[in-house]
C-alpha positions as CSV (number, residue, x, y, z in Angstrom):
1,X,-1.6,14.1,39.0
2,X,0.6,12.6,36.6
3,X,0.1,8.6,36.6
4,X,2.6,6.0,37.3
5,X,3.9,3.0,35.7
6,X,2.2,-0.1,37.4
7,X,6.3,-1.1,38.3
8,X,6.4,2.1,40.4
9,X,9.2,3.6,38.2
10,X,8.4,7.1,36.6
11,X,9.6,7.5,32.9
12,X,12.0,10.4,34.7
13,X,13.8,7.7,36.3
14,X,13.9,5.5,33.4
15,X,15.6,8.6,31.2
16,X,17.7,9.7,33.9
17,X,19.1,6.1,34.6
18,X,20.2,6.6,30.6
19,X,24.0,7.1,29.9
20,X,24.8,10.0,27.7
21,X,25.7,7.9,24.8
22,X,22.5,5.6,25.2
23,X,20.4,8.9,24.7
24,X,22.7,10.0,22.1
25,X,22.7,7.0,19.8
26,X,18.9,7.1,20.4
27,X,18.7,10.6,19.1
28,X,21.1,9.7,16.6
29,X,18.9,6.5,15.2
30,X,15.6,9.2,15.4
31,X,17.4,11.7,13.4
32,X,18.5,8.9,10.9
33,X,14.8,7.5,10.3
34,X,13.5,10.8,9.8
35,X,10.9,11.0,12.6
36,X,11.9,14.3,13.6
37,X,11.7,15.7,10.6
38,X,8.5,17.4,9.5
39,X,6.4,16.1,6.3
40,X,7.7,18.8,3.6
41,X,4.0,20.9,2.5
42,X,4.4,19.5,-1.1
43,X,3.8,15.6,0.4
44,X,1.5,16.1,2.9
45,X,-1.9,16.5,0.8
46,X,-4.9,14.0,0.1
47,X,-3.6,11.1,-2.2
48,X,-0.3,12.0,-2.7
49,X,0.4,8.5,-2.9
50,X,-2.1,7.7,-4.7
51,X,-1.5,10.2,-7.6
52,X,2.2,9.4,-6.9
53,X,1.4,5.6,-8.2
54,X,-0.6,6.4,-10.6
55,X,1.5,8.6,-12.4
56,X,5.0,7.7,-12.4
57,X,4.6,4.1,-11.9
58,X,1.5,2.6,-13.4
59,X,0.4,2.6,-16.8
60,X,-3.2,1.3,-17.7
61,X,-3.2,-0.9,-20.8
62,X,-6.8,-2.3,-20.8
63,X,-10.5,-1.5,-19.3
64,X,-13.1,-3.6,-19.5
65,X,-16.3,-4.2,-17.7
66,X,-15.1,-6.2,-14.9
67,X,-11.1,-6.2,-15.9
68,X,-8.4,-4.3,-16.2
69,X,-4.7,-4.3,-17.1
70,X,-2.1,-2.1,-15.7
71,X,1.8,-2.0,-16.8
72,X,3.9,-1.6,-13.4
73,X,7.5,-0.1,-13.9
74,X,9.8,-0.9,-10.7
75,X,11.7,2.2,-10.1
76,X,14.0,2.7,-7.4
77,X,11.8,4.6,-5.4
78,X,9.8,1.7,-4.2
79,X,12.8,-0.5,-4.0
80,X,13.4,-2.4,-0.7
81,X,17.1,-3.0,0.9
82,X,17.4,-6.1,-1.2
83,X,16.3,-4.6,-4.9
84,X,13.2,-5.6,-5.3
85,X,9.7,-4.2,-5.0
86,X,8.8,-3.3,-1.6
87,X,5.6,-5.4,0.3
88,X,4.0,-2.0,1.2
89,X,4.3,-0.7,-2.5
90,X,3.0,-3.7,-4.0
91,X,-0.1,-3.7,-1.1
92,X,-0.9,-0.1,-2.6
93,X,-0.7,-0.9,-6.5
94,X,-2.7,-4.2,-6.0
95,X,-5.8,-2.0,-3.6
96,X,-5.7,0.7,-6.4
97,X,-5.9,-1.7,-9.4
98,X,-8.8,-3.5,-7.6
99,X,-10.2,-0.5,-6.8
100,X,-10.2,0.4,-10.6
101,X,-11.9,-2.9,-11.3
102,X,-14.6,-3.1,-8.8
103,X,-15.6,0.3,-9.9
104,X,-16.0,-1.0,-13.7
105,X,-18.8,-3.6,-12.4
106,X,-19.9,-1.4,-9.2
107,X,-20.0,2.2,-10.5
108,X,-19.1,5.2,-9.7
109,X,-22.1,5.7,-7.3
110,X,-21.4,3.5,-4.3
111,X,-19.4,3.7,-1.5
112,X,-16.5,1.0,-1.6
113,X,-14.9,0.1,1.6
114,X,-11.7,-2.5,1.4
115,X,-12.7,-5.0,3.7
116,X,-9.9,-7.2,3.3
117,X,-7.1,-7.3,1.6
118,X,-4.9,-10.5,0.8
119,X,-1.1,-10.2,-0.9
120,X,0.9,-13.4,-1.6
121,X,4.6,-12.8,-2.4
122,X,5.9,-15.7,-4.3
123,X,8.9,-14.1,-6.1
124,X,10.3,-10.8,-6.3
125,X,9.9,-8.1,-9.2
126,X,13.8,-6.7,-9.4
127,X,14.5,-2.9,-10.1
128,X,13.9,-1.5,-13.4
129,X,11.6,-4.0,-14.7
130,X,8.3,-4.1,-15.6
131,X,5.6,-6.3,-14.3
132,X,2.2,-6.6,-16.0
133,X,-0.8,-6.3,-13.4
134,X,-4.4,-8.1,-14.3
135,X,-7.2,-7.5,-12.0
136,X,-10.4,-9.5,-12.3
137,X,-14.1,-9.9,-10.4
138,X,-14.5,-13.2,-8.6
139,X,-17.4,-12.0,-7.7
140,X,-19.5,-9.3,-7.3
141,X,-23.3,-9.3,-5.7
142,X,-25.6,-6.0,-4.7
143,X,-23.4,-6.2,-1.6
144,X,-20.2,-7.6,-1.9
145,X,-17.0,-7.3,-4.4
146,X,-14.1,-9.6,-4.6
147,X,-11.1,-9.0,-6.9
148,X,-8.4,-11.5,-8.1
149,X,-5.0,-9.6,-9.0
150,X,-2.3,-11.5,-10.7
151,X,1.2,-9.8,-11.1
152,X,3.0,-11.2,-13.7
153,X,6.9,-10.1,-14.8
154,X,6.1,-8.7,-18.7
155,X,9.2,-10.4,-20.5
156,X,9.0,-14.0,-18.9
157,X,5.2,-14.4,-17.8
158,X,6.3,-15.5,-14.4
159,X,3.7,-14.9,-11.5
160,X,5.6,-12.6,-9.2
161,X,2.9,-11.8,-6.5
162,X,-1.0,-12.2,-6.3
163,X,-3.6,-10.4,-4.7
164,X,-7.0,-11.5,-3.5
165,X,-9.6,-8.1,-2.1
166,X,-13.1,-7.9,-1.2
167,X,-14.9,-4.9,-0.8
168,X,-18.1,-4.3,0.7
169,X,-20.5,-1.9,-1.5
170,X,-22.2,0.7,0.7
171,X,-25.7,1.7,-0.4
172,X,-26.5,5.3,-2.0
173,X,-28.7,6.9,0.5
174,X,-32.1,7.9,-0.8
175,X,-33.2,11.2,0.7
């Protein structure tokens, strides 16, 4: 039996109480955001992302134990509405860097798992420039991980966004 709304009002008479234009703009805005679309084969793999960042839009510059330096290039791609890098793009550079980071103090033999993750937008990085990315350990015990990121705009220095993660390093099982 199929169950109700608690307002007594089935979804049937909720779309049949629709005008045809009401159900026609809302197929038309669907259509437009590309929800009915399926997720072409060549995207819908493990990391695509991922691999996507770091190789067209990342560059690593410097690796130390406990550092690293990455060169960000904002394309159009990952551009909002306004011109400048997007929040969700910058959220996915800054967890990858301090990924990259925590693994040069952690190693490649324990489990990370992002426990938080902290961005602060103060400016905005505009299309087509570059923006220099330093990730640093704040900290780092047997087990817990936090990484400072600083994004910085390469030709005037100016701090553009920062980023603040901890991770929490899971053990290697000993069997």
């Amino acid at each position: 039996m199929e169950k109700q709304p608690t307002s007594g009002i089935s979804q049937e008479t909720i779309i049949r109480e629709q005008s045809p234009d009401q159900i026609s703009r809302l197929a038309g805005f669907i259509e437009r955001i590309g929800v009915s679309h399926t997720i072409p084969q060549d995207y819908d793999v493990k990391n695509y992302f991922l691999n996507m960042i770091r190789g067209v839009l990342v560059e690593v510059i410097n690796v130390q134990s406990g550092r690293v330096s990455f060169l960000l290039s904002v394309k159009p791609v990952v551009t909002n509405k306004f011109g400048g890098l997007h929040g969700g793009a910058l959220a996915s550079v800054a967890e990858m860097v301090a990924v990259d980071c925590a693994r040069t103090v952690v190693g490649k033999e324990k489990e990370l798992f992002l426990g938080e993750l902290s961005n602060s937008y103060l400016s905005s990085a505009p299309r087509d420039s570059e923006v220099l990315v330093d990730a640093s350990i704040v900290r780092s015990g047997r087990n817990l991980t936090v990484v400072a990121v600083e994004f910085r705009m390469k030709e005037s220095d100016k701090l553009v966004y920062t980023s603040r993660a901890t991770f929490y390093n899971m053990p290697v099982a000993s069997l």
